[in-house]
C-alpha positions in Angstrom: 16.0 -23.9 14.3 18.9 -25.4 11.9 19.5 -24.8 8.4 19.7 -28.2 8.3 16.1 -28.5 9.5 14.9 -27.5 5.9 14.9 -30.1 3.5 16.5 -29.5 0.1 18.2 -26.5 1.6 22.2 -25.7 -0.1 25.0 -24.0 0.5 24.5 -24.4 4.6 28.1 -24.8 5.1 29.1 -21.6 3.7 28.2 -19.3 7.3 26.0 -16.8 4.7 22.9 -15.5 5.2 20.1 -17.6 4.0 17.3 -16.0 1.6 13.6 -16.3 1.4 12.6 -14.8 -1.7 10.2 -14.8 -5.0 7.0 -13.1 -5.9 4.0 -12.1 -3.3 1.4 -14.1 -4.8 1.9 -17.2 -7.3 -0.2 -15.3 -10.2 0.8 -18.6 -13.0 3.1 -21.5 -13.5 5.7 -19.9 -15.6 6.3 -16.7 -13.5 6.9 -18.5 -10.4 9.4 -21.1 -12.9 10.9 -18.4 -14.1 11.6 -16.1 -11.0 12.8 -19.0 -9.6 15.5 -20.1 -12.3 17.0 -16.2 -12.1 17.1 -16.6 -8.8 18.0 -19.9 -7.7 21.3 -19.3 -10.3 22.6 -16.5 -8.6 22.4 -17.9 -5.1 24.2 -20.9 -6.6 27.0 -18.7 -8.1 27.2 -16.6 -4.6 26.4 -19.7 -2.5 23.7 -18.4 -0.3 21.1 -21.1 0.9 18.0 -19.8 -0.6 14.0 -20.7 -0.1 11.5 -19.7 -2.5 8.6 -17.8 -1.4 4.7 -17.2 -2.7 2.3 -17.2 -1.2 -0.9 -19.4 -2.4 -3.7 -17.3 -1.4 -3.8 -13.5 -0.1 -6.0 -13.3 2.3 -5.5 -10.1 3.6 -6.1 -7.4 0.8 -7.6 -3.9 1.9 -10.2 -4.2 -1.1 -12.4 -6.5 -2.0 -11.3 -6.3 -5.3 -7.7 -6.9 -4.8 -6.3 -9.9 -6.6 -6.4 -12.9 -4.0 -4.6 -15.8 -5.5 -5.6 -18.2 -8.3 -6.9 -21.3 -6.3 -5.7 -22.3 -3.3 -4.8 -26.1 -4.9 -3.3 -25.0 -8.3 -1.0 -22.4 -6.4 0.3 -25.3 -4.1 0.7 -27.5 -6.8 3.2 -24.9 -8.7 4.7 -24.3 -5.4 5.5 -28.4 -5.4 6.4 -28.3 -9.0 9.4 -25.4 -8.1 10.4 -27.2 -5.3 10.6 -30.5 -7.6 12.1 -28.5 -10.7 15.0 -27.1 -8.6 15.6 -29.1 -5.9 15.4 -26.0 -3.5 12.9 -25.2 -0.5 9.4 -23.4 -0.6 7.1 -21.6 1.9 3.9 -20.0 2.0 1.8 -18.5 4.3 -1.4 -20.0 6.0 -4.4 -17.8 7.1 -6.8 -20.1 8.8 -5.7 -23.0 11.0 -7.5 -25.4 8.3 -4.6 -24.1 5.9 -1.9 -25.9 8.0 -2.3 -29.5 7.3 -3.2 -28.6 3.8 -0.2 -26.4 2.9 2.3 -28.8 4.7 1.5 -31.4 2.0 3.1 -28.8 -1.2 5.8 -26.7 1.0 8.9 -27.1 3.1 8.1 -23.8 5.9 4.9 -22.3 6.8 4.7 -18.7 7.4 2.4 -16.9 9.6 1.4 -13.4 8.8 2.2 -10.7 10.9 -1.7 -9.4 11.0 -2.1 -13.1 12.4 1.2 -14.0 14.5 -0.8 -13.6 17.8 -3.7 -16.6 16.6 -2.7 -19.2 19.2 -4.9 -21.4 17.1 -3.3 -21.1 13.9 0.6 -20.8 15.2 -0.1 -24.0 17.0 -1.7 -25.4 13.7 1.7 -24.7 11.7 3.4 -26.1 14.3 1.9 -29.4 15.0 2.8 -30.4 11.2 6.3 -30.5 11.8 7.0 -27.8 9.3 9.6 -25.6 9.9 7.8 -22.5 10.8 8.7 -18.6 10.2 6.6 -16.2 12.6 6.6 -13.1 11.0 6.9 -9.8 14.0 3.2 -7.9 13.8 3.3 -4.4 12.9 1.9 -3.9 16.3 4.2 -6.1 18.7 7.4 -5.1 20.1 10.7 -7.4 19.6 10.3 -9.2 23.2 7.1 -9.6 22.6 7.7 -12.3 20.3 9.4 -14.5 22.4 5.9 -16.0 23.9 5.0 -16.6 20.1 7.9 -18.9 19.7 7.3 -20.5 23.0 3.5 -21.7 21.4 5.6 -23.4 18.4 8.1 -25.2 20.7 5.2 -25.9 23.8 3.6 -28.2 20.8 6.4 -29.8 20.3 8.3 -28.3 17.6 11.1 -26.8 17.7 11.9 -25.4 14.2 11.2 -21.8 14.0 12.2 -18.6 13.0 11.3 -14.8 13.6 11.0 -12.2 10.7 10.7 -8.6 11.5 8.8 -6.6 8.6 9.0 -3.3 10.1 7.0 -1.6 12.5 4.0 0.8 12.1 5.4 4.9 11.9 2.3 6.6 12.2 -0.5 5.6 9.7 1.0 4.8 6.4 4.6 4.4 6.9 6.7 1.9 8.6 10.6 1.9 10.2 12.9 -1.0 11.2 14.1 -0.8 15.1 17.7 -2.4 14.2 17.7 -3.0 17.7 14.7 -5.4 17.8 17.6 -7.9 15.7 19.7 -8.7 18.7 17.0 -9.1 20.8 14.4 -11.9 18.7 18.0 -13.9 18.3 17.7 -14.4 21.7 14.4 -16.7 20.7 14.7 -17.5 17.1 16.8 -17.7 14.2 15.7 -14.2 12.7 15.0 -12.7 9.0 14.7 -9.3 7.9 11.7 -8.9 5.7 13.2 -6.1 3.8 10.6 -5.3 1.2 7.7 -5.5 3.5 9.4 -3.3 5.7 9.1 -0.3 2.7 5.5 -0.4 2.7 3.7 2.3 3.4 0.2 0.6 3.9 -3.5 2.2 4.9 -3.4 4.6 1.5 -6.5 6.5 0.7 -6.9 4.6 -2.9 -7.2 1.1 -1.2 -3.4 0.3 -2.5 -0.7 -0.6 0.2 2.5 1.7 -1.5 6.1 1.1 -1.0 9.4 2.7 -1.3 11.7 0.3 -3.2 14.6 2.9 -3.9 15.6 2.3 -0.2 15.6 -2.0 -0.2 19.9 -1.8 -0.5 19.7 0.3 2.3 17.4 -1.6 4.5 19.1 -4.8 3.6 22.6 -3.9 4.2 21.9 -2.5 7.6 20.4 -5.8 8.1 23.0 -7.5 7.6 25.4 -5.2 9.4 23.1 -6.0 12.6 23.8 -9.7 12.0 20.0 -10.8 10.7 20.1 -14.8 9.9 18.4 -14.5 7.0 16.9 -11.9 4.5 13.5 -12.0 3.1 13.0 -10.4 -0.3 10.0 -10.1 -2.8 10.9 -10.1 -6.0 9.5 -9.9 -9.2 10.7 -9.5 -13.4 7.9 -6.7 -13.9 7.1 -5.4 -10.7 4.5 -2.4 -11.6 2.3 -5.0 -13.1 2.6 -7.9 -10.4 -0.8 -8.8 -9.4 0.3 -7.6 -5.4 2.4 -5.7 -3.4 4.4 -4.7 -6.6 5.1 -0.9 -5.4 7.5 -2.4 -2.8 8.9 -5.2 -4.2 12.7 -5.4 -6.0 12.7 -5.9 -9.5 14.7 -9.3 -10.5 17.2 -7.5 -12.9 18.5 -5.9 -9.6 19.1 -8.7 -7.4 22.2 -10.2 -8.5 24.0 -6.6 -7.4 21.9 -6.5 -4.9 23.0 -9.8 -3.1 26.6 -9.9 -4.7 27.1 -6.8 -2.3 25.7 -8.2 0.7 27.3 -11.1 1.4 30.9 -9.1 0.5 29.3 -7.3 4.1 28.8 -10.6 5.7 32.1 -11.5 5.1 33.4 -8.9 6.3 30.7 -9.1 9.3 32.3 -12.6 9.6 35.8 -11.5 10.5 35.4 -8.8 12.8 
């Protein structure tokens, strides 16, 4: 994959890392409106080439009470409607192959969940839009592993796709990041560190995947150290009462820092 493969994409001249980030789930019109404004104006001031993410639907919740979206077609529309208000990117991630074709009409990259990423059926449904498509690593697979998922996307004719690792499983209810997995999915794919998934710390007695947020610098600079592509961060003005996956995700008053010091690394990554 190119940068230049995403429509509506800025800032690809600048040899940064590029940025997928917004909230988990599109919970309203002026959340989404508003995460994206903070953020789209401090990757214009740092010149990063950013993507907005949220996801339409969450389809994989541990409880059946878990917030799931708020219709598949209203989600997509705001999705459109952010892409259209700031002239940047979106992606969201499909669950069922009959998401595909549907989800290719409102966003700019489809992403394929990690629980999923082995679903020849649904990998070779992104791909056969012509969407750029971002394979997320399963908790479950190791970094060379993935290369045979890439090879479905590019043996249907579609060359533009990226890896993101999100950790790995540590046990039961914890997850690491092999830094040395980076180097290796490069080989295949441009890759993204999923920072904030990788805090998780899923499979909790109350039903409630928890997270450990205090570490996301950490995680994300050593990212970039390794030489990741891109970063992947969820993001959200009032994370303890986001609708899901807010006990991991980095609240938006604390990005702007947060980024400002990471590409200062990848400059620095850039000259040595």
């Amino acid at each position: 994959m190119n940068l230049n493969d995403i429509p509506k994409l800025k800032h690809t001249h600048t040899n940064n890392f590029f940025l997928l980030a917004g909230p988990c789930a599109i919970e309203g019109e002026d959340m989404a409106l508003r995460i994206a404004e903070k953020v789209v104006a401090i990757t214009n001031k740092l010149e990063i080439p950013y993507i907005f993410k949220g996801s339409f639907k969450k389809a994989n919740r541990s409880r059946i009470d878990s917030f799931t979206g708020i219709g598949d077609e209203k989600a997509l529309t705001i999705l459109q409607k952010v892409s259209e208000t700031f002239d940047i990117p979106t992606v969201t991630d499909i669950h069922e192959s009959s998401d595909a074709a549907m989800a290719a009409e409102f966003v700019d990259v489809l992403q394929i969940p990690a629980f999923l990423v082995r679903q020849t059926d649904l990998v070779v449904a992104a791909a056969k839009t012509g969407k750029v498509v971002n394979l997320k690593k399963g908790q479950f697979m190791s970094p060379e592993s993935m290369q045979h998922t890439v090879k479905k996307v590019t043996d249907s004719g579609n060359n533009k796709v990226m890896i993101t690792d999100r950790g790995t499983m540590f046990g039961y209810q914890d997850m690491v990041v092999d830094f040395r997995g980076i180097p290796t999915m490069k080989q295949y794919a441009a890759t993204v560190l999923d920072v904030t998934h990788s805090l998780q710390q899923p499979n909790q007695s109350v039903g409630v995947t928890g997270g450990r947020p205090e570490m996301i610098s950490t995680i994300a600079r050593a990212g970039i150290a390794t030489g990741v592509d891109g970063l992947f961060i969820e993001t959200h003005f009032d994370p303890a009462n986001a609708k899901s996956d807010g006990a991991n995700m980095l609240d938006l008053s604390k990005l702007e820092k947060l980024l400002t010091d990471l590409v200062a690394i990848r400059k620095t990554i850039n000259h040595l």
